[in-house]
C-alpha positions in Angstrom: 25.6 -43.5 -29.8 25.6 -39.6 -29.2 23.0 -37.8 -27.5 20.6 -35.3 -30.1 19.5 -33.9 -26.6 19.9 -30.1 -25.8 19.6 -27.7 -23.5 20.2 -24.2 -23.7 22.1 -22.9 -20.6 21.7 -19.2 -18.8 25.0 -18.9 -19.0 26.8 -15.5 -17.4 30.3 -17.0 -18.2 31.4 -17.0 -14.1 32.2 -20.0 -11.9 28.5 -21.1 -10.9 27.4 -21.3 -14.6 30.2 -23.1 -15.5 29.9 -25.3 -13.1 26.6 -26.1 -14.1 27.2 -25.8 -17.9 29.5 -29.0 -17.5 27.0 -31.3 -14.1 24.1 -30.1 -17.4 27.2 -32.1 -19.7 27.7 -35.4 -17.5 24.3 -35.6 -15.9 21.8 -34.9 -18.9 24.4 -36.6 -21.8 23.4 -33.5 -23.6 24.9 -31.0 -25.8 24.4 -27.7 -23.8 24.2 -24.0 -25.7 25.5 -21.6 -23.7 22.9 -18.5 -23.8 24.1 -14.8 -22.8 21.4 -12.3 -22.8 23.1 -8.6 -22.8 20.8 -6.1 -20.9 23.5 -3.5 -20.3 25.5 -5.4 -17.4 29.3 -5.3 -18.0 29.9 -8.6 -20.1 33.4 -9.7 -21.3 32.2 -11.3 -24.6 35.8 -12.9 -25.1 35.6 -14.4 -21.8 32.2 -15.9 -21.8 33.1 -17.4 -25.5 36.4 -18.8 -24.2 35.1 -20.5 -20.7 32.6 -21.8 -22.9 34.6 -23.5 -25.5 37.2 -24.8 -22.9 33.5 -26.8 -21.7 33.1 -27.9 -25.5 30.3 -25.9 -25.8 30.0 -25.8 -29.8 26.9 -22.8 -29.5 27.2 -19.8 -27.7 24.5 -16.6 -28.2 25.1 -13.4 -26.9 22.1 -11.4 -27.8 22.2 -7.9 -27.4 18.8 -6.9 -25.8 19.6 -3.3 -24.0 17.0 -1.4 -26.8 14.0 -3.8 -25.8 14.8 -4.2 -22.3 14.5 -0.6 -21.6 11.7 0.0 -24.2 9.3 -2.4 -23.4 10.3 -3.4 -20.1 11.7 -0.3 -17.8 9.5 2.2 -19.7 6.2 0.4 -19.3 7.3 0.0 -15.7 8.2 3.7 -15.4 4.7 4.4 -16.5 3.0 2.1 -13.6 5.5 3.8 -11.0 6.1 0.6 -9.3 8.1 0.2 -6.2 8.0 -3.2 -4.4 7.1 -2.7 -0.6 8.1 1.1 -1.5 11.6 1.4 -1.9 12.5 -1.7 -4.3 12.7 -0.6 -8.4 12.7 -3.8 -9.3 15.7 -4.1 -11.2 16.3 -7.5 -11.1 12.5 -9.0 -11.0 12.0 -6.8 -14.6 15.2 -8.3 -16.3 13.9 -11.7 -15.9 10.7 -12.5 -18.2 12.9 -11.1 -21.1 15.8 -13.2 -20.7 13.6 -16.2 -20.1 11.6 -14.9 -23.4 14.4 -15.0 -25.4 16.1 -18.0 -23.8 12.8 -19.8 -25.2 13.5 -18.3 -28.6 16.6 -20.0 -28.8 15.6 -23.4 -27.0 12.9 -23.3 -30.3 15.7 -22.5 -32.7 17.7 -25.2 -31.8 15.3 -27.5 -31.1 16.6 -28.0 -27.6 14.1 -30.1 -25.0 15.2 -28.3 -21.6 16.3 -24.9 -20.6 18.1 -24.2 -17.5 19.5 -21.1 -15.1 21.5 -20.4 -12.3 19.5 -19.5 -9.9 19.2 -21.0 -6.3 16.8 -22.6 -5.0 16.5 -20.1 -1.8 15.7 -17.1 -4.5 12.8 -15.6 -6.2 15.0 -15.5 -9.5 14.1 -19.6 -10.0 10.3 -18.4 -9.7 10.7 -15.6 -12.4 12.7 -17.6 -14.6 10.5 -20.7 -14.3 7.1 -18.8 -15.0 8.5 -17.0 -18.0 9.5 -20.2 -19.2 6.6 -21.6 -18.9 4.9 -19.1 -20.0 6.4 -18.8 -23.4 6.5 -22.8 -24.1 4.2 -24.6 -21.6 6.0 -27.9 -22.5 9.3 -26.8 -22.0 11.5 -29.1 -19.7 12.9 -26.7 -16.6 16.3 -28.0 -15.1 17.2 -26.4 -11.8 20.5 -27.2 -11.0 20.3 -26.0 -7.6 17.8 -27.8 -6.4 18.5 -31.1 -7.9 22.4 -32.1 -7.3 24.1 -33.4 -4.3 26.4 -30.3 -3.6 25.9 -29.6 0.1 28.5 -27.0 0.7 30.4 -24.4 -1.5 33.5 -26.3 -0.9 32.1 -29.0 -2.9 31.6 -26.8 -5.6 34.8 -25.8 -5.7 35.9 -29.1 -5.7 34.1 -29.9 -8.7 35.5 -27.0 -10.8 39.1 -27.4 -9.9 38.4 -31.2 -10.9 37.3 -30.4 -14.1 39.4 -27.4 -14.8 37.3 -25.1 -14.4 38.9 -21.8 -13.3 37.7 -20.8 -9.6 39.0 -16.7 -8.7 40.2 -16.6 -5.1 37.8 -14.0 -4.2 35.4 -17.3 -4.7 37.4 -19.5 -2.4 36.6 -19.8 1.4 32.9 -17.8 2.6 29.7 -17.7 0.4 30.6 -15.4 -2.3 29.4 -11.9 -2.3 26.4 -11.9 -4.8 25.9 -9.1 -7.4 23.4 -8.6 -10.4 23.7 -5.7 -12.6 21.7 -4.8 -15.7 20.9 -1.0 -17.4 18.9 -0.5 -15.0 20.4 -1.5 -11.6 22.6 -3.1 -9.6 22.2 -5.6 -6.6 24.0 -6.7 -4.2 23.6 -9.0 -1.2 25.5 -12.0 1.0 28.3 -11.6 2.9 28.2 -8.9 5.3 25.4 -7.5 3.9 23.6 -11.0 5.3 23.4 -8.5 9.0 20.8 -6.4 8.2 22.5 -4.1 11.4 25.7 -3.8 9.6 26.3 -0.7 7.6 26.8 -1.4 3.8 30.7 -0.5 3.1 31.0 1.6 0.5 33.1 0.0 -1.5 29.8 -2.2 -2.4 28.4 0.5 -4.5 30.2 0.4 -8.3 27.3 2.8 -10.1 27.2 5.8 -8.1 29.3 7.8 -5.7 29.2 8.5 -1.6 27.5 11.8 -0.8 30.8 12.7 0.4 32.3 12.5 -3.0 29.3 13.8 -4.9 30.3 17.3 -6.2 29.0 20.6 -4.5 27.7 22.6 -7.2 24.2 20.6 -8.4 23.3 19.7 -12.3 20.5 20.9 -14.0 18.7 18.3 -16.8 15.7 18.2 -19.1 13.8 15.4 -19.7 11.0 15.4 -22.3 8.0 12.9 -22.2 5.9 11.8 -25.2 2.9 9.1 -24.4 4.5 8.8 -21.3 8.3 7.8 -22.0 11.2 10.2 -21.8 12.1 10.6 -25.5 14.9 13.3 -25.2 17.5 14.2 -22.7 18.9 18.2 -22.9 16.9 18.6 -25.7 18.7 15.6 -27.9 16.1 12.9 -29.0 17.4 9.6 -27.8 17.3 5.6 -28.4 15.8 4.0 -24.9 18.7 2.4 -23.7 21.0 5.6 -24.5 18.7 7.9 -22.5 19.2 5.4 -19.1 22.7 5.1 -19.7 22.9 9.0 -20.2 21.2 8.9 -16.8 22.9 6.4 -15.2 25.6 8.2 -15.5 24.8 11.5 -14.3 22.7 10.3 -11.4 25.5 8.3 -10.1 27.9 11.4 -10.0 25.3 12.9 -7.8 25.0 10.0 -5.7 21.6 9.0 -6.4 20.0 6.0 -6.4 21.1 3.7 -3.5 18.9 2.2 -1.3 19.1 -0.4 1.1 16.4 -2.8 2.3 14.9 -5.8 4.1 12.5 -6.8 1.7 9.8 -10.0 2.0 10.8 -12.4 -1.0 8.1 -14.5 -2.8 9.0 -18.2 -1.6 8.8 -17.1 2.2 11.8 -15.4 3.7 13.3 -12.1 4.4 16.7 -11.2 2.8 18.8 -7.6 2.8 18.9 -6.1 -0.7 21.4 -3.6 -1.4 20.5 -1.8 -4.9 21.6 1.5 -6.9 18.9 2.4 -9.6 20.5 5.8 -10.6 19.1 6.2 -13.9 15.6 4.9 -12.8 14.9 7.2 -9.9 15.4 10.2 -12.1 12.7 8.7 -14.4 10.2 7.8 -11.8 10.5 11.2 -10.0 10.3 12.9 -13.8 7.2 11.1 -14.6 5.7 11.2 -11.6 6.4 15.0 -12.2 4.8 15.5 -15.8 2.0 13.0 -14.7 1.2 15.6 -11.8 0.1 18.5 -14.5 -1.6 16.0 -17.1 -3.5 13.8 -15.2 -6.8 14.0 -13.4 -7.2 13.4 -10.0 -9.4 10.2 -10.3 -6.8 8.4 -13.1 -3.4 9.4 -11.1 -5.0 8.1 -7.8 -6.5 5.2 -9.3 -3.0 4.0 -10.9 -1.8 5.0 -7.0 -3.8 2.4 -5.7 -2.9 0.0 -8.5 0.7 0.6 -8.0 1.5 -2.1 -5.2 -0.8 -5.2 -6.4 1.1 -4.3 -10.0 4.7 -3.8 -8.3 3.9 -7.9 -6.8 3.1 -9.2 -9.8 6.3 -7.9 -11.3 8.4 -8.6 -8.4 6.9 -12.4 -8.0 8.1 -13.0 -11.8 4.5 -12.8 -13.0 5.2 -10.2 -16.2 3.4 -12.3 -18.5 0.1 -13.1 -16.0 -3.4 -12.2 -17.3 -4.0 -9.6 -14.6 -0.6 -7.9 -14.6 -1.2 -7.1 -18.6 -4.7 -6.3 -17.3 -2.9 -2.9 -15.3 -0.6 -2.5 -18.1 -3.4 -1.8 -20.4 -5.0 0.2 -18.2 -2.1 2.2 -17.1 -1.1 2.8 -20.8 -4.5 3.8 -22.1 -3.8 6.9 -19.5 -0.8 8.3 -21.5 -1.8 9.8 -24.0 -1.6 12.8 -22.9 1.9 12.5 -20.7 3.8 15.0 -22.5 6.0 17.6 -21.8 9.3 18.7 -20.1 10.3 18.6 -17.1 13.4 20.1 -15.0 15.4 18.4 -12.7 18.3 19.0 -9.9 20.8 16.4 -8.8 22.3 17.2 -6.3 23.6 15.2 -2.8 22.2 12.3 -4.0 18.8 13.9 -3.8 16.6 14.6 -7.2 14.7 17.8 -7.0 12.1 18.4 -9.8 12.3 22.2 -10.8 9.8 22.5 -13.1 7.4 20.9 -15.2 5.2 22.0 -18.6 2.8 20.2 -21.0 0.6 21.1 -23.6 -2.2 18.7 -22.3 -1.6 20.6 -18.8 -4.5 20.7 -16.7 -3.1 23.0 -14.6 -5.0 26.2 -14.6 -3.5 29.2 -12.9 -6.9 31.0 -12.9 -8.2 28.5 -10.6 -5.7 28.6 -7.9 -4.5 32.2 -8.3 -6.0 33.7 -4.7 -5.9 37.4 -7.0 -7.9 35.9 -9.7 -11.5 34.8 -9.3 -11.9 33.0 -12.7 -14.4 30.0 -13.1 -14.6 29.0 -9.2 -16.7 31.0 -7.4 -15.2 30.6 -3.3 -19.0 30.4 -2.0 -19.9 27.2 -3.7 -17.3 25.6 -1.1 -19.8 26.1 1.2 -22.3 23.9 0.6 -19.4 21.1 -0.6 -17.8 21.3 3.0 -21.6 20.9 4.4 -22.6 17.9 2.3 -19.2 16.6 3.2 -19.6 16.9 7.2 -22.9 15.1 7.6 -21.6 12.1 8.2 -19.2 13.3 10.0 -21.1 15.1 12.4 -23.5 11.9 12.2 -20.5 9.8 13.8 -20.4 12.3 16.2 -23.9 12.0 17.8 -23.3 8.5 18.2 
């Protein structure tokens, strides 16, 4: 009698999740739906369908998500300014509670008992996934391949595909393969060379933006525009989410920026070499960090400062959905309200200079600073501020 059983696959299309699509097939004796979530990575629809179907997989989704990732993922991100361990924009660790989201959408649509990913069992990608799962459908069944069949080496892997026709590309053949993930937002890279943290990256690593030796010489001016805190137009055109990355993506990487490369401390207990080009995203942090500079006050921009790395963990330790990371969100958001205006920026040498920057919630008062206008601050009152200021300071000193 046939199995009713399903499971709805993470399913990229390549060798390792096909190779898992059909040990889900002859180990669960269930009918596996292959799930592609498209978050603006370059995805060969016709490929993915047909890899599938040579499996006998009868269900395959490709959902477009590139609008929602960038709208209520990046952007709210944007807004926290968060950086893991200071460098890291998180490309990867924001991608995952949406695809696990929606991969829970479809597990409920179908009816399926289990959901399962790619993702090894050395990673923090399993952690992400798992936790969005879970949180989504507490009951859910989570099968990680990676940590439960009897594969020891890649060679055995590869033995398995070419056993069951599965097709395996030569670059896959041989040495651990060199692992990429891409989305609108980033690309990573890592394994391989890139496993020496003393070796330089070769640049033929980087696909999304250009050496500084190739970068042009004459620098590009852009406008960005802010309302409640997210960019809204780009050179003065109003602009879907995902258009105004892309838009950015692409002119960043001319320039050269975005690529950084770092030994960062992963979740489950190890330290790995991430190589990552944000292009789009480092414009937008730099932009907002800009407009936030003339329209918020002192005690909210430093407070969200001092938020910033607790928030940029929770995100990067696949806790999106946790009580206290939504906690920050609300708290971050509820200072935006008055995060608009324009600001200028030069790209140029893969550096992002900010130009300018105007509001019409500026606090910036001219008046105030200007040393040929008195205005509302009368210089002798920072007399007695500096003296209240020193007494314990000078108290330390007597002792």
């Amino acid at each position: 009698m046939k199995s009713n059983k399903k499971i709805v696959l993470a399913y990229s299309g390549g060798l390792d999740t096909s190779i898992i699509l059909k040990w889900l097939q002859e180990n669960y004796d269930a009918e596996v739906i292959a799930y592609t979530a498209d978050i603006g990575q370059e995805i060969n629809k016709k490929k993915i369908i047909n890899n599938a179907k040579r499996l006998g997989v009868k269900n395959i989704i490709i959902k477009d998500l590139k609008n929602v990732f960038v709208k209520d993922y990046v952007f709210p991100m944007i807004r926290g300014h968060a950086l893991y361990e200071g460098t890291y924009l998180l490309g990867t660790s924001i991608a995952r509670p949406l695809i696990a989201k929606d991969q829970i959408r479809v597990a409920k649509k179908f009816k399926a008992f289990a959901v399962s990913h790619g993702s090894t069992g050395k990673g923090n990608d399993q952690v992400r996934f798992e936790l969005g799962y879970y949180s989504n459908n507490p009951k859910i069944k989570v099968i990680a391949p990676w940590r439960e069949w009897d594969f020891e080496t890649r060679n055995h892997l590869i033995k398995f595909a070419e056993e069951n026709q599965i097709m395996v590309p030569k670059d896959k053949i041989g040495k651990p393969p060199f692992s990429t993930d891409a989305n609108l937002l980033h690309t990573s890279s890592e394994g391989k060379i890139l496993e020496d943290p003393w070796t330089e990256v070769p640049d033929y690593v980087f696909t999304r933006t250009n050496s500084i030796t190739e970068t042009p010489d004459q620098p590009e001016v852009i406008n960005i525009e802010f309302s409640n805190g997210d960019p809204v137009k780009l050179n003065g055109k109003i602009m879907k989410p995902h258009l105004i990355l892309s838009e950015l993506n692409s002119k960043a990487g001319v320039h050269g920026v975005g690529r950084v490369d770092v030994v960062e401390n992963r979740f489950v207990g190890m330290k790995s070499r991430g190589v990552y080009e944000t292009p789009g995203g480092t414009i937008l942090l730099h932009a907002h960090r800009a407009i936030e500079s003339i329209t918020l006050d002192r005690g909210e921009a430093h407070l969200k400062d001092e938020l910033m790395p607790k928030y940029a963990e929770l995100i990067y330790n696949g806790l999106w959905f946790s009580s206290e990371r939504i906690a920050i969100q609300n708290l971050i958001d509820s200072t935006q309200s008055n995060v608009n205006g324009e600001v200028k920026i030069k790209l140029f040498k893969g550096n992002v200079i900010v130009l300018g920057r105007k509001s019409p919630n500026s606090l910036y008062d001219a008046s105030l600073v200007s040393f040929d206008e008195r205005g509302d601050y009368d210089q002798k009152d920072a007399e007695g501020f500096i003296k209240i200021n020193s007494i314990r300071l000078k108290k330390n000193l007597s002792n």
